[in-house]
Backbone bond lengths (Angstrom), bond angles and torsions (degrees), N, CA, C in turn:
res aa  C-N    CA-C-N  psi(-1)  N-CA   C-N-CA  omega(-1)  CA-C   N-CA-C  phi
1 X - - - 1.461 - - 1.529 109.94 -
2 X 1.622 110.05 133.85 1.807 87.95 -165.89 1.471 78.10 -91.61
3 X 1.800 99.50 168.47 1.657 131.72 165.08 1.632 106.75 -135.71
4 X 1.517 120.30 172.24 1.290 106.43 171.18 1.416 67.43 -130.78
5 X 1.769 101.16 175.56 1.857 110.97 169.43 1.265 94.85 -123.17
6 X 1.309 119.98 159.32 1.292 127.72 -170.31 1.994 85.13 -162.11
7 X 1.651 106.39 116.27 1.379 125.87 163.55 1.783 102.82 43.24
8 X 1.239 81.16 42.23 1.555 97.93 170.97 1.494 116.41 77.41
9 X 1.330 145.01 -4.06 1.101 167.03 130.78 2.056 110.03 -30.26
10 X 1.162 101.83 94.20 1.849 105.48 153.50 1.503 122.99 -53.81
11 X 1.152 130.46 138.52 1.273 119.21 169.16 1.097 92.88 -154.13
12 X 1.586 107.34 137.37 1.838 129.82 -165.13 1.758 105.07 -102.70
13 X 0.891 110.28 94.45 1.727 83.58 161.84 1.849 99.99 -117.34
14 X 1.941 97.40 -162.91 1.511 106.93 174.90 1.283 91.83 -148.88
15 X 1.507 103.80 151.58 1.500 126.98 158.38 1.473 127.53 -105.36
16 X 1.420 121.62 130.90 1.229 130.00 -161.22 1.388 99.41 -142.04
17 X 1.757 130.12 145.29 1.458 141.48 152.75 1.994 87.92 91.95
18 X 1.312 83.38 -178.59 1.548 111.69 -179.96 1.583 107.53 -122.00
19 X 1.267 111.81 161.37 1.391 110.30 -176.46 1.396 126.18 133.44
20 X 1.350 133.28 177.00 1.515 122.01 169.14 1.847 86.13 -76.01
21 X 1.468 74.76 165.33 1.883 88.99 -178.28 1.178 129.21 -99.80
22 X 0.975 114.22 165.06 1.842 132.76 -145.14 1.328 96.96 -158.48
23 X 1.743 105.42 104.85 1.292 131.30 157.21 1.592 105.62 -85.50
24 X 1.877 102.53 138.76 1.592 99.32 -155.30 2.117 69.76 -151.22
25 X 1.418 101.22 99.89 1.469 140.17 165.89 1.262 117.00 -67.82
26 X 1.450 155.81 69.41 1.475 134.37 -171.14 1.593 115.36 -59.17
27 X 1.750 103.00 -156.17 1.542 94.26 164.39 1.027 107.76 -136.01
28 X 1.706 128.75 -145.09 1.528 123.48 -170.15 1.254 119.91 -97.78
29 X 1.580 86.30 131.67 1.324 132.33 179.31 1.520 117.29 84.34
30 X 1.388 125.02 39.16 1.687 129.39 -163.32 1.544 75.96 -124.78
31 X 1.646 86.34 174.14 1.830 104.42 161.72 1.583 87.55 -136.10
32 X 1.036 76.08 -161.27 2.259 109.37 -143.33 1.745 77.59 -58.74
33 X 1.185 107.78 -61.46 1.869 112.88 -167.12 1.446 110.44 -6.04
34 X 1.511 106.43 -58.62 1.336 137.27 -151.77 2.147 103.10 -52.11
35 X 1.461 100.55 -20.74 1.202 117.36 -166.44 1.809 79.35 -76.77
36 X 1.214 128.48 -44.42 1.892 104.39 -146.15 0.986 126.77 -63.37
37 X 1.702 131.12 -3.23 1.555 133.67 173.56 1.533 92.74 -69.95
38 X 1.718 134.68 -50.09 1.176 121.94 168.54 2.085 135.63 -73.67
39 X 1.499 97.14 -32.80 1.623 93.37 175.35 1.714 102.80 -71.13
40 X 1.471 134.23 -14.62 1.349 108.42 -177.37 1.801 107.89 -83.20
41 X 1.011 129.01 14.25 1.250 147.45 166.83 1.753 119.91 -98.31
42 X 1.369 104.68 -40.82 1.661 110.27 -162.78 1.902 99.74 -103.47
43 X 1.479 107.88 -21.42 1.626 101.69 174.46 1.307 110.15 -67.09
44 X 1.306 128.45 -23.87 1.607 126.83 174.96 1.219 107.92 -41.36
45 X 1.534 132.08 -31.78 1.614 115.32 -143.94 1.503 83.02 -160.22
46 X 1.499 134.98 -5.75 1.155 129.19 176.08 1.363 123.44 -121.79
47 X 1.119 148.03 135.78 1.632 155.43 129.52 1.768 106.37 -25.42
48 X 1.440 105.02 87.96 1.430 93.41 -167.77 1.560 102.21 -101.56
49 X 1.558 116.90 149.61 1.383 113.82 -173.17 1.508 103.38 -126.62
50 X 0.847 124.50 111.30 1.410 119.80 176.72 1.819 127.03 -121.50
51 X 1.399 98.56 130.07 1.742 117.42 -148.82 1.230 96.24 -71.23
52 X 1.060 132.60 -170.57 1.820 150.85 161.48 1.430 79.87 -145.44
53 X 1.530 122.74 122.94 1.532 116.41 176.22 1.756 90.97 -105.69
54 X 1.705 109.01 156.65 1.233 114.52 -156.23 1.445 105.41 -50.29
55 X 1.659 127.32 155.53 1.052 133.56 167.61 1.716 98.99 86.51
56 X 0.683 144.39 -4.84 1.865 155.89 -169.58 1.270 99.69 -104.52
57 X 1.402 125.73 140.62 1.283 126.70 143.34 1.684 109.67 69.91
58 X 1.630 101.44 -122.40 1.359 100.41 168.84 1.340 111.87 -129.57
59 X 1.108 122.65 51.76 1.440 135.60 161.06 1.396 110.42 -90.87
60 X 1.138 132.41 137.82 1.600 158.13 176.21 1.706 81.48 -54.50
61 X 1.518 98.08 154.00 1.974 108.20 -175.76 2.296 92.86 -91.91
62 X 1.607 78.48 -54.34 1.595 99.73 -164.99 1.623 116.58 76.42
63 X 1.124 107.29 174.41 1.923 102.00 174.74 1.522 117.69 -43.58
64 X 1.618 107.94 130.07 1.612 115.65 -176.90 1.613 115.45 -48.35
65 X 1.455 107.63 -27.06 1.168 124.21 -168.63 1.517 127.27 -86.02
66 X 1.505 90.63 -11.72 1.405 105.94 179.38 1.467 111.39 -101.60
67 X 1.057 114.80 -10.55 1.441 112.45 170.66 1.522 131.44 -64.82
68 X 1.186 142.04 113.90 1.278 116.31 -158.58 1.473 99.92 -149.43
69 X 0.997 139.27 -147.77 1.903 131.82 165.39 1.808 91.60 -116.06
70 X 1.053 145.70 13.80 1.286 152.91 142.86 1.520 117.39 -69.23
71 X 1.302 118.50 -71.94 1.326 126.67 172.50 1.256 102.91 -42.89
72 X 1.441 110.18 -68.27 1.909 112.29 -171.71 1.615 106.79 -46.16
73 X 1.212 125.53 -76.89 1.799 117.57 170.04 1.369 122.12 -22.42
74 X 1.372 117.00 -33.71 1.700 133.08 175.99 1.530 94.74 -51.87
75 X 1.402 94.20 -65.55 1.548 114.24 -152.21 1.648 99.41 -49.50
76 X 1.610 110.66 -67.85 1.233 102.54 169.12 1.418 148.14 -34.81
77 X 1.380 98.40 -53.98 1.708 128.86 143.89 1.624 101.99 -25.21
78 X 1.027 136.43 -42.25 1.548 132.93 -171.09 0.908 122.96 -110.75
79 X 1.380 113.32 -11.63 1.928 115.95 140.60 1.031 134.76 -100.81
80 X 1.176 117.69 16.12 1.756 134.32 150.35 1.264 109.45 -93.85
81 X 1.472 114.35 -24.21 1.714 107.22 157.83 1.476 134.11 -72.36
82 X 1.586 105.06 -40.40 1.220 122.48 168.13 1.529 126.07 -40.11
83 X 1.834 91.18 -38.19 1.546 112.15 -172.65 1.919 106.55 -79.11
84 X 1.263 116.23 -33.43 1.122 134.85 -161.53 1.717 93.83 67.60
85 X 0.616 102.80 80.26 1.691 135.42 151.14 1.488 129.15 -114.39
86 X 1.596 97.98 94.25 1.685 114.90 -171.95 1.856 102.59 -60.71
87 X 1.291 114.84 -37.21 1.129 136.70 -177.82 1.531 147.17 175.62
88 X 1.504 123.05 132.51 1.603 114.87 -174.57 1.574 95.66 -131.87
89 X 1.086 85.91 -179.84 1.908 121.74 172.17 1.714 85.99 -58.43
90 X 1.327 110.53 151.66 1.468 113.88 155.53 1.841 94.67 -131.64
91 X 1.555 98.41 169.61 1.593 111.60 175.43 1.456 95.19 -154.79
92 X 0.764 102.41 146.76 1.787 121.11 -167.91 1.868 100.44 -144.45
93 X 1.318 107.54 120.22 1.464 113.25 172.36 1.550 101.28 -105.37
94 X 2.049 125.22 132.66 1.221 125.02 177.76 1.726 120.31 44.94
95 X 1.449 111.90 -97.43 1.570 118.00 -174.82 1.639 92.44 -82.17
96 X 1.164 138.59 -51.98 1.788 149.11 171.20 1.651 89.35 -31.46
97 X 1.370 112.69 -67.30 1.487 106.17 169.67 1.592 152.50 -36.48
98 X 1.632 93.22 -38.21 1.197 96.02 -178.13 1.697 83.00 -109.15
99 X 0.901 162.20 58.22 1.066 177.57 -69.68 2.321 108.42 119.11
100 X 1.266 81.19 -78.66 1.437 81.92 155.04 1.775 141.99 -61.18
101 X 1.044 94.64 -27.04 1.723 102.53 170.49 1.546 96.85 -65.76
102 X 1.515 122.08 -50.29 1.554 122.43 -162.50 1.946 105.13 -57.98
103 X 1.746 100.53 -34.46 1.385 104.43 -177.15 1.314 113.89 -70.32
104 X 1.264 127.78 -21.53 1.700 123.37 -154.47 1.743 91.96 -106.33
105 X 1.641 115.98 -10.79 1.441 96.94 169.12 1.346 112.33 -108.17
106 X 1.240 118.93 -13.01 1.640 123.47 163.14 1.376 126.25 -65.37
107 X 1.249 120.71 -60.67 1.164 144.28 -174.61 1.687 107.49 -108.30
108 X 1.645 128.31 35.81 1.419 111.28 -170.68 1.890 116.90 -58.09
109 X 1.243 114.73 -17.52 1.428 120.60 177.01 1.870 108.25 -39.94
110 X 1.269 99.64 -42.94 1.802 120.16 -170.81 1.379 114.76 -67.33
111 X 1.279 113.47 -14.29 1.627 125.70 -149.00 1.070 99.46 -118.80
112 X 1.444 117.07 109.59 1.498 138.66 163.02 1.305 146.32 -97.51
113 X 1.346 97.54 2.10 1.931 135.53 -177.51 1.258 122.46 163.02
114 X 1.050 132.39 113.72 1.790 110.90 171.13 1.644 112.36 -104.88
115 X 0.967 108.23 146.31 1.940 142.05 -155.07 1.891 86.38 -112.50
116 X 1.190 133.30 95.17 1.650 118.34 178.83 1.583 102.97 -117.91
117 X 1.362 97.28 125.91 1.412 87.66 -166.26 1.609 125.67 -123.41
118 X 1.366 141.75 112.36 1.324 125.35 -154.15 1.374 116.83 60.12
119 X 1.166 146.21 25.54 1.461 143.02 -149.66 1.563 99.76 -127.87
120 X 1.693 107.66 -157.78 1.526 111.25 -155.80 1.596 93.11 -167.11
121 X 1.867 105.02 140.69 1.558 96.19 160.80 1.035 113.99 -92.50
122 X 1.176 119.61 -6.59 1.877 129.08 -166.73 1.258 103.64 -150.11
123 X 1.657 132.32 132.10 1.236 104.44 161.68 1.387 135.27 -71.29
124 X 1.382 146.51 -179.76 1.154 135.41 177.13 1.583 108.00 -99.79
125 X 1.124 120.54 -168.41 1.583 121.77 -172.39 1.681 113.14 -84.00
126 X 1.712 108.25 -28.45 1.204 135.29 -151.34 1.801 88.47 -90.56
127 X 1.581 103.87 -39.01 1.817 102.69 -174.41 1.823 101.23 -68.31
128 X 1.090 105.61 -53.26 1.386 143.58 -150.54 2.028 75.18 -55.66
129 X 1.474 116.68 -68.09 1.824 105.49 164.85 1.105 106.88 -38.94
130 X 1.047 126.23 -105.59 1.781 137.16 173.19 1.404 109.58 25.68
131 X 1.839 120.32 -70.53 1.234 123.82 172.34 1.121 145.36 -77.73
132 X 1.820 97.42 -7.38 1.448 103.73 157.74 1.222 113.93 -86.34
133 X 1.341 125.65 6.93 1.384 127.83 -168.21 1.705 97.96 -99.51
134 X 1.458 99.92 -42.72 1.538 92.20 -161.35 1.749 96.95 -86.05
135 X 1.486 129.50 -12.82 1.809 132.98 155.94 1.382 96.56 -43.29
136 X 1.391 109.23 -81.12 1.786 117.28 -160.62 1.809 108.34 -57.44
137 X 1.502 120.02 11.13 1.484 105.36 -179.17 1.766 102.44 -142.94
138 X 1.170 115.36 -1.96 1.562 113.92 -169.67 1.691 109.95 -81.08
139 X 1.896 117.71 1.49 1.418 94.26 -179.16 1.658 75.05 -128.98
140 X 1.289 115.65 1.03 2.139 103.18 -163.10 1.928 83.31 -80.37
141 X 1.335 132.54 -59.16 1.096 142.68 -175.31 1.751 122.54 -73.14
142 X 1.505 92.73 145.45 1.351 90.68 -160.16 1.988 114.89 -70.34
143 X 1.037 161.20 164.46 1.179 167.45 -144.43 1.671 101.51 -72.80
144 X 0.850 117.60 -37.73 1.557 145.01 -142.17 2.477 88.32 -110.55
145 X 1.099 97.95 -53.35 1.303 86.51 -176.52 1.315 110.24 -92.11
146 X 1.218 124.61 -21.87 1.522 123.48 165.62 1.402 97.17 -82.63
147 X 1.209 157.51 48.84 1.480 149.11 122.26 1.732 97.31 -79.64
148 X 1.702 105.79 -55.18 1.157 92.51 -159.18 1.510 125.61 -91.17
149 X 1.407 110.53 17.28 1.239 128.67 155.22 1.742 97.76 -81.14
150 X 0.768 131.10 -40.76 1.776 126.07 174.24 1.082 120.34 -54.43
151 X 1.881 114.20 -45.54 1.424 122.41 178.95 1.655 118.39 -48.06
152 X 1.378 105.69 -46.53 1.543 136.03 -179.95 1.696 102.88 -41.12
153 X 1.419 123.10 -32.65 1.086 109.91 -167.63 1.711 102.16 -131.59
154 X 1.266 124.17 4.97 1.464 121.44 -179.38 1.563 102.23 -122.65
155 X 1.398 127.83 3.59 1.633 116.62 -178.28 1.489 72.85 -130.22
156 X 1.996 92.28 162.61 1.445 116.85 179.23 1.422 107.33 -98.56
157 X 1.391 103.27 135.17 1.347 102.99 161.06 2.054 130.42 -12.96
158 X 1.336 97.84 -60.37 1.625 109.15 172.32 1.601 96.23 -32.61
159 X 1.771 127.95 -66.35 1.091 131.86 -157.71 1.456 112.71 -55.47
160 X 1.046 125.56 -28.99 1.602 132.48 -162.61 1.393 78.40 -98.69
161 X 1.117 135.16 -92.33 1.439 127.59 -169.37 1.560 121.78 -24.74
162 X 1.464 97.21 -69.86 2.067 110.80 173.83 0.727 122.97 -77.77
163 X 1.330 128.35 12.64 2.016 111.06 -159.29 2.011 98.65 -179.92
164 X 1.060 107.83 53.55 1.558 99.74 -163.07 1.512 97.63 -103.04
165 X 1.371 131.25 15.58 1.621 125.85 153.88 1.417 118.05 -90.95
166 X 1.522 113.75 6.90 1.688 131.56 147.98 1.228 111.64 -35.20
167 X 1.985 87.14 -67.37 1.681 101.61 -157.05 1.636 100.20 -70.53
168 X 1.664 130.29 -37.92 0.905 134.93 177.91 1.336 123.03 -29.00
169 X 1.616 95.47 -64.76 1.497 99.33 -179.87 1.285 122.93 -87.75
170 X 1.295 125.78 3.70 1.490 134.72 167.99 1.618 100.52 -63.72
171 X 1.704 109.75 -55.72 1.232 104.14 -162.42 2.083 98.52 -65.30
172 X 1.578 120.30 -49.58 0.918 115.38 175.45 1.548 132.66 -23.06
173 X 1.179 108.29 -51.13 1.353 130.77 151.52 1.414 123.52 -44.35
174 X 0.875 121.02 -73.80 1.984 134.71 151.10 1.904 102.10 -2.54
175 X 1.345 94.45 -68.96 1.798 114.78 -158.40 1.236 79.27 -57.96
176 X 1.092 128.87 -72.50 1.824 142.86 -158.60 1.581 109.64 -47.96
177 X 1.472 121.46 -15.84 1.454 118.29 -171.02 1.203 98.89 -149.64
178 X 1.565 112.80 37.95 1.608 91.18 179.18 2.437 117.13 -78.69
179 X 1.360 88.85 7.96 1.795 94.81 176.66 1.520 97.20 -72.13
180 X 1.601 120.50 -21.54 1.728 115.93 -173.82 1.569 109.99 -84.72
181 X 1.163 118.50 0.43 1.450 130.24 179.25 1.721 103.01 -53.34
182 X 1.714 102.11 126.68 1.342 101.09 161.43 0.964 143.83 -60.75
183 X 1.950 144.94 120.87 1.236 122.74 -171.24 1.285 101.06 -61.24
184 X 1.693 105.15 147.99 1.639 131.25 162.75 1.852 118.18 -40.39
185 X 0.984 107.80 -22.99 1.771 113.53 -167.73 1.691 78.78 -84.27
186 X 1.061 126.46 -63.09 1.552 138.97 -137.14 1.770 99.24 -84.00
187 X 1.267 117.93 -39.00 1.505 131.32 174.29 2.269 103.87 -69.18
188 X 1.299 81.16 -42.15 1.915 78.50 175.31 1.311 107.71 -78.97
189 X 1.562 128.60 -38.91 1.381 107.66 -173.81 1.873 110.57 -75.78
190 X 1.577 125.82 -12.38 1.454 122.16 170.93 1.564 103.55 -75.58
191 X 1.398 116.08 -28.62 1.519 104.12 155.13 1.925 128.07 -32.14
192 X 1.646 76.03 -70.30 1.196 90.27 -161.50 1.752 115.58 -57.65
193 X 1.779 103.41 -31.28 1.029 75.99 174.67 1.647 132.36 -121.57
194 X 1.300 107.04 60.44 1.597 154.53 141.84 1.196 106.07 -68.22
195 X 1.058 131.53 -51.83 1.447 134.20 -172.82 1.421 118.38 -77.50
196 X 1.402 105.45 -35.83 1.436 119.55 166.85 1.710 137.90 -68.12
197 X 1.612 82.03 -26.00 1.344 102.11 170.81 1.684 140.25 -62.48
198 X 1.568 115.25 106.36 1.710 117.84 -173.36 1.508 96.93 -136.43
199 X 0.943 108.66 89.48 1.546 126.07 144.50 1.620 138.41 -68.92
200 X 1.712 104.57 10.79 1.366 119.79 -151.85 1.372 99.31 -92.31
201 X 1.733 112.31 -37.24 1.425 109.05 -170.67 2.279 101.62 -80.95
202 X 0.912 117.43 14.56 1.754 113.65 -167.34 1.352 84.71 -129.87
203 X 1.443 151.68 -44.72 1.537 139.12 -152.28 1.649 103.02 -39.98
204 X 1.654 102.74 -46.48 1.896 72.94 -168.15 1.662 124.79 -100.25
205 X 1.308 111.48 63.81 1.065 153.69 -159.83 1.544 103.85 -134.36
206 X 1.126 131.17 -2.35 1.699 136.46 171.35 1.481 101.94 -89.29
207 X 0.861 116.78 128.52 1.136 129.25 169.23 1.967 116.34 -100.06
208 X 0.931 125.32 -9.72 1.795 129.29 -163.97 1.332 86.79 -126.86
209 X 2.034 86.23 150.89 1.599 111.05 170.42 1.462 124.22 -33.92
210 X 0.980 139.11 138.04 0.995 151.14 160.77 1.557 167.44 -151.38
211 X 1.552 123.59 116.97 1.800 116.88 -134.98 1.626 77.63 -103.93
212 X 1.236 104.95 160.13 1.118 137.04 -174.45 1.664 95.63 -129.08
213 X 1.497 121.43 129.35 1.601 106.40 -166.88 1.869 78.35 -143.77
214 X 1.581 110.27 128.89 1.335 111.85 -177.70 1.779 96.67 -140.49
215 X 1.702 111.58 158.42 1.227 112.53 171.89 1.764 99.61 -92.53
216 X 1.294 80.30 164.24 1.769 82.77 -176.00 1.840 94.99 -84.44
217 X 1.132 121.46 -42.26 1.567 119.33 -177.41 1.234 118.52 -86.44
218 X 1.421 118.34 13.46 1.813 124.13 167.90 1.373 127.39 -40.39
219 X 1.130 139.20 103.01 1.791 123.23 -157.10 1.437 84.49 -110.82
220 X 1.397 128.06 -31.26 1.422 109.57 176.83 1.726 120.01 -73.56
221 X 1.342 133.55 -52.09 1.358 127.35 169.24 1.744 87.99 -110.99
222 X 1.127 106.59 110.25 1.675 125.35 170.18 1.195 104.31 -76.04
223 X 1.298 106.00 161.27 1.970 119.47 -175.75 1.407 115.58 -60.08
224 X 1.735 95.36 -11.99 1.888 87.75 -179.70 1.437 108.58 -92.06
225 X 1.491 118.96 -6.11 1.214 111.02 160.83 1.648 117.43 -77.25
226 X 0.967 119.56 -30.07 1.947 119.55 165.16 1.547 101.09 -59.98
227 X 1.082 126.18 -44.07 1.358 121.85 -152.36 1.530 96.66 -83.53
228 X 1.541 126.99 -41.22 1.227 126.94 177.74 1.737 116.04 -59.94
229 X 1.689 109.43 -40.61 1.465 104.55 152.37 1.570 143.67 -51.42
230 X 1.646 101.07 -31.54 1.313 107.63 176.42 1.614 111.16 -65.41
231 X 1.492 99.88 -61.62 1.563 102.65 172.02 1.096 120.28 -33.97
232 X 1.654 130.23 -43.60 1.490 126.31 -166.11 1.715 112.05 -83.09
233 X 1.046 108.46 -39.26 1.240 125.32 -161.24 1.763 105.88 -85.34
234 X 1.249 103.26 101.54 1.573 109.42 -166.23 1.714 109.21 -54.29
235 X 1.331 109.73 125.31 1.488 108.06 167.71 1.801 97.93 77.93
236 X 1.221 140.13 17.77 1.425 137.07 -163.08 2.239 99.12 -94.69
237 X 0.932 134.84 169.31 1.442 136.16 -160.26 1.368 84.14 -160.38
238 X 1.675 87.35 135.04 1.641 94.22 177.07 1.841 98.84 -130.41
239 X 1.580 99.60 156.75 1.326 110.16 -155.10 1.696 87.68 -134.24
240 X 1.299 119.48 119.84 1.655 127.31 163.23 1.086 109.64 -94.35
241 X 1.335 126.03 141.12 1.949 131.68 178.35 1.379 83.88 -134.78
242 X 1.304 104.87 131.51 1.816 115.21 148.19 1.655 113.31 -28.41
243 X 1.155 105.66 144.86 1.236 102.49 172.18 1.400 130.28 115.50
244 X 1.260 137.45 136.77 1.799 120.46 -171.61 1.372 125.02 -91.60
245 X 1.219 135.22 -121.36 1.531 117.37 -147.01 1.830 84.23 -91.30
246 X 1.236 122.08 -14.68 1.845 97.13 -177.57 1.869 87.66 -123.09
247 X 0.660 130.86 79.13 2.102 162.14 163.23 1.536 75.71 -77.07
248 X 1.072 165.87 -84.04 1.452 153.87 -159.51 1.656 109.70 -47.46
249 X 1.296 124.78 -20.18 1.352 123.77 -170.81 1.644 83.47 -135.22
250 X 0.668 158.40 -42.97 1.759 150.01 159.11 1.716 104.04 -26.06
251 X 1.232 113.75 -63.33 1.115 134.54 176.16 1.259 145.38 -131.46
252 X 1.320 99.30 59.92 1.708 129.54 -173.78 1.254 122.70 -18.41
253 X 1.738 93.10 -70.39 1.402 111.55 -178.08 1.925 109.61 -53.17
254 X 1.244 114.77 -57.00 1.444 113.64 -172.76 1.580 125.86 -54.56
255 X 1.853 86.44 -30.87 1.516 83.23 -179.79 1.452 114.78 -96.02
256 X 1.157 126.26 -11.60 1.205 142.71 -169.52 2.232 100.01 -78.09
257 X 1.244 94.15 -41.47 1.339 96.79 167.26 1.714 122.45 -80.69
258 X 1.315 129.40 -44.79 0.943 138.11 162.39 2.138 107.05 -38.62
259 X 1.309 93.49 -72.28 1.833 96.40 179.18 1.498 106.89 -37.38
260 X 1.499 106.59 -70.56 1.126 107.40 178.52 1.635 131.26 -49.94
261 X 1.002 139.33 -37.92 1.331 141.13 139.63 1.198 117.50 -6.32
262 X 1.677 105.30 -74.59 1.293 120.90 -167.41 1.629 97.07 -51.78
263 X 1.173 133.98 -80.84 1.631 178.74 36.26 1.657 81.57 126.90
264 X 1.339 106.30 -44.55 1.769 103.62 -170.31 1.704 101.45 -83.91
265 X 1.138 104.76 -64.62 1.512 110.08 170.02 1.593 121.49 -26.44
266 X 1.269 122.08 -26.85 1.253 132.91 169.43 1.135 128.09 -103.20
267 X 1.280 112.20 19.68 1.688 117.65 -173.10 1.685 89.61 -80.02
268 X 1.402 105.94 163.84 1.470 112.88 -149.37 0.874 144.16 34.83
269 X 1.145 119.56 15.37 1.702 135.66 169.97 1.748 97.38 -45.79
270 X 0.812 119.12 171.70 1.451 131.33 -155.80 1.967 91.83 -140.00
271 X 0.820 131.82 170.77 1.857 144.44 -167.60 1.896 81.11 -103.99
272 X 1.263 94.53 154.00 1.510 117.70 -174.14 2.185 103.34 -62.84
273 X 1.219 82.78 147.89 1.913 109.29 -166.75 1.768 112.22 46.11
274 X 1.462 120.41 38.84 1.290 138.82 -167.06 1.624 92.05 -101.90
């Protein structure tokens, strides 16, 4: 399995498809997996790279304190170096998101489109609860009831109502892998640094295309957080799908076409002032 190390830090990703490349960022508390309802769509035509950001998967956690949406962009940043990768597409889902904003103003050379999805330049006051909520309950509750305290705030209403053998087999799934469970130290510090995260004063400082993709029923990053990205982010297009904070797995097909669109439309894009 390759990793690169960076300041003593492992970090796991995989490469899949052919193509210019496509950095594919998750959010908190997932690993890379979480990408395959979208990479079995985007490896057709893309070089897909997908992170384990520290504490995920099989990436090293490292100090709680060091975790931040800075470090994480690093991290990435150093396996697009590893790769000799002058530059790709990035996609960032929620924390993957604001994860990616940190890369395209650090490193804009790397950045060939950004894909932002459900995410935030700032958190709001209302998230900022949320994650102290889901810190203070992710080791008191059992694996299985802290999902579905999660469900409560990342699926839309429609889903529980229309579609509740989703949640079924999500949790089914859950029981079946609960050894992949994130440690608690490593799940609070991607909290934390969600919480830490302000990308508001650098956004217009992007230079490359960029979709902004939000659910309309998101209670965790609400539409005024897409809309506050669009505004900042010079020349950025924002795209609403039914659906709440995971509208990418609510509605696969739409968004899966929508990304992709974009993602194609920008092939040869060149890295920002190129």
């Amino acid at each position: 399995m390759p990793y690169i190390e960076r300041n003593g830090i492992k970090i796991h990703f995989e490469e899949e498809g052919r193509g210019e490349p496509l950095l594919l960022l998750m959010g908190l508390g997932a690993d890379l997996s979480a990408w395959e309802p979208h990479r079995q769509v985007y490896r057709n035509c893309f070089r897909c790279i997908s992170v384990d950001n520290r504490g995920a998967g099989l990436s090293d956690a490292g100090k709680a304190e060091d975790c931040t949406t800075e470090s994480m962009a690093a991290d990435a940043a150093a396996v697009l170096d590893s790769l000799d990768i002058k530059g790709a597409h990035v996609a960032g889902i929620s924390m993957g998101g604001a994860i990616a904003q940190i890369l395209a103003v650090l490193r804009p050379e790397l950045v060939r489109s950004l894909l932002l999805i459900n995410t935030f330049a700032r958190p709001e006051p209302y998230m900022r609860r949320i994650m102290g909520t889901f810190q203070d309950f992710y080791d008191c509750l059992t694996p299985l009831a802290f999902d579905r305290l999660l469900q409560a705030f990342i699926y839309s209403p429609a889903t529980f109502a229309g579609h509740p053998e989703v949640l079924t087999e999500r949790e089914r799934q859950l029981e079946q892998n609960t050894d992949s469970r994130m440690a608690a130290d490593a799940f609070r510090a991607q909290c934390e640094a969600c919480m830490g995260h302000d990308a508001l004063p650098y956004l217009e400082r992007i230079r490359v295309p960029a979709l902004v993709v939000a659910g309309k029923a998101d209670i965790l990053t609400p539409l005024s957080c897409a809309e506050e990205l669009k505004s900042r982010i010079p020349g950025a297009k924002l795209y609403v799908n039914e659906g709440g904070h995971v509208q990418h797995f609510e509605h696969l097909d739409v968004f899966n076409r929508i990304s992709l669109e974009f993602l194609k439309k920008n092939m040869g894009q060149k890295e920002a002032g190129i």
